[in-house]
N, C-alpha and C positions, 0 to 999 in steps of 0.2 A: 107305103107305111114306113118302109127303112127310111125317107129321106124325111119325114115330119119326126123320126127319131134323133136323125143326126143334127137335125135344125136347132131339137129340145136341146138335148146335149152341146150343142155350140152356146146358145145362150144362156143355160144354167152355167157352163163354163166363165162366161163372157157376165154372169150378174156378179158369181162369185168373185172374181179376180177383181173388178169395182169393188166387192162390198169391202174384202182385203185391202184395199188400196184405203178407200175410206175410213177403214178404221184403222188404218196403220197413220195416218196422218191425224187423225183425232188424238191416238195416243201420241202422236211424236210430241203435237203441238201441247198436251194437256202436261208431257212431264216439262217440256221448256219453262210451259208458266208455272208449274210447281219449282222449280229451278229458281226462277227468278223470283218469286214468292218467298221464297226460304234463304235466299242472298243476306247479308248483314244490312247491306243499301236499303232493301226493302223493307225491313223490319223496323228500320226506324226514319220512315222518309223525310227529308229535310222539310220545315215549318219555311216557306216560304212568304206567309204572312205575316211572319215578324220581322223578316229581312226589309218586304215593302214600307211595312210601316213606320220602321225605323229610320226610310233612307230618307238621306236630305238633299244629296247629289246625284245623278245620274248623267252618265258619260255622253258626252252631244256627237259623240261619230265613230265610227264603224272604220277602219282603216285597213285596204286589200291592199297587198303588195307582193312580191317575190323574195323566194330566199336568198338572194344571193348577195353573200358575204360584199360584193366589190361595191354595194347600194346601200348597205343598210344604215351604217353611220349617214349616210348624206340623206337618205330617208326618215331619220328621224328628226335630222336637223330641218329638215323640209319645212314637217307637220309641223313641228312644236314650234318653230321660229314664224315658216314663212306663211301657213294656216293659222299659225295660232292656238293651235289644238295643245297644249302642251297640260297632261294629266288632265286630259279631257277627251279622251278615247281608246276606245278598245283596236288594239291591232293583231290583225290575222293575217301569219306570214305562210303564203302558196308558195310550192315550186312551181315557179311558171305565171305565176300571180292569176292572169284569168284560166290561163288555156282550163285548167281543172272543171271549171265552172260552166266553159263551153261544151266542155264533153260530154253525153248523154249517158256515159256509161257512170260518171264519177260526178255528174249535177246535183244530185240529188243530197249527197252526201255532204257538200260542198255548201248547199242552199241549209242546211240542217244545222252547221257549224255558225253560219251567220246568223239564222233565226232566234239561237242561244242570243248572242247580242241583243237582241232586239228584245226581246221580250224582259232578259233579266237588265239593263240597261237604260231601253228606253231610249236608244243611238236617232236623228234627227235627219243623219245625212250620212252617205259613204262618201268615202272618197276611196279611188281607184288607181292602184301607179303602175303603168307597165315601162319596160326599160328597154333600151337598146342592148344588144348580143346580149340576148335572154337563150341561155345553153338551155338551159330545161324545158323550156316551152318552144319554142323555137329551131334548135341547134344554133345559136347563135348568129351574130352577124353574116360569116363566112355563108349562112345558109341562103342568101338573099345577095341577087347580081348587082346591088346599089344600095346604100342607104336609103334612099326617098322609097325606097320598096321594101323595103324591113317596118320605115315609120309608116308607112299608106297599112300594111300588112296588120302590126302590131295596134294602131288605131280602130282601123275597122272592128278586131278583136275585142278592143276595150268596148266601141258604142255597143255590139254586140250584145256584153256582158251587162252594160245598161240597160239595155233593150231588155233583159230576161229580171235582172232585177226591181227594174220599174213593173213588170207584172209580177211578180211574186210581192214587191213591198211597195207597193201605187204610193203610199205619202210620204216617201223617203225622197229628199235631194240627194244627187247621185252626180257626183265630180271626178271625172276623169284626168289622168296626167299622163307623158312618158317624159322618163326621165334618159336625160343621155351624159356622157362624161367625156370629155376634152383634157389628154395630156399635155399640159405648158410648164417646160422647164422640172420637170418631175415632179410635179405638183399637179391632183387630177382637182378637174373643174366641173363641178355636177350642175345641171340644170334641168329645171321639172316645167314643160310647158305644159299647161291647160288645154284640152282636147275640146272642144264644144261639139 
């Protein structure tokens, strides 16, 4: 008889600590959405069917690239010259341009920032730039025994990142580049080859 007592007693212990549990999380989640219910945001949610129906333009591309200051001027001269994208797309600057986006811990977050584009936009195609001694993603040059092992490396990465984005967004064109720089005469010399 003592042990179909101790048994009761283990699992009236064992219902209890669940139902606590359960209702600590009911309430946690119930004051969050009352939190975000009573926000200023939420009170007056923005009318996004006026914006649609008002637009007459919508941005034809999605532009991934990295933050680093030594690219950015030659990256924009890129698109808007040598694509042609010029005030014809939305640009989102990564540190490390993909690595984030390969990461399983920081994907999601990453895929969430792009879908804004997509959806309020209406983007047709990405294009994708990764660079040579990329410190952020990488550790830079120094961190690879050759160049041809940095670009094999920092490639692969990029199809990768196509790979993930052609399943998340099947009708999007998806163009990859890396871009590298050449000092001649103290004058740097950018060039963005096309990855296929």
């Amino acid at each position: 008889m003592n042990i179909t007592k101790k048994i009761s007693k283990k699992y009236y212990a064992i219902v209890i600590l669940l139902s606590i549990i359960v209702i600590s999380t009911v309430i946690f989640k119930n004051a969050l959405a009352s939190e975000e219910s009573t926000s200023e945001d939420n009170k007056n949610p923005p009318k996004y069917s006026k914006f649609f129906d008002e637009k007459k333009h919508w941005c034809d591309a999605l532009v991934i690239t990295c933050t680093d200051f030594r690219f950015t001027t030659a990256t924009q001269e890129f698109i808007n010259d040598r694509l042609g994208l010029k005030d014809n797309y939305d640009y989102i600057s990564i540190p490390g341009s993909i690595r984030n986006l390969l990461d399983p811990k920081t994907r999601d977050l990453v895929l969430n920032a792009f879908g804004v584009s997509f959806r309020l936009h209406h983007v047709k195609r990405i294009v994708i730039l990764g660079h040579q001694d990329c410190t952020t993603g990488y550790g830079g040059s120094k961190s690879f025994s050759e160049p041809a092992i940095e670009y094999e490396t920092i490639c692969k990465d990029l199809k990768r990142a196509r790979k993930l984005m052609r399943f998340k967004f099947p009708h999007l064109k998806i163009y990859l580049y890396y871009g590298t720089v050449f000092v001649n005469e103290h004058q740097r010399i950018y060039n963005f080859k096309q990855i296929l």
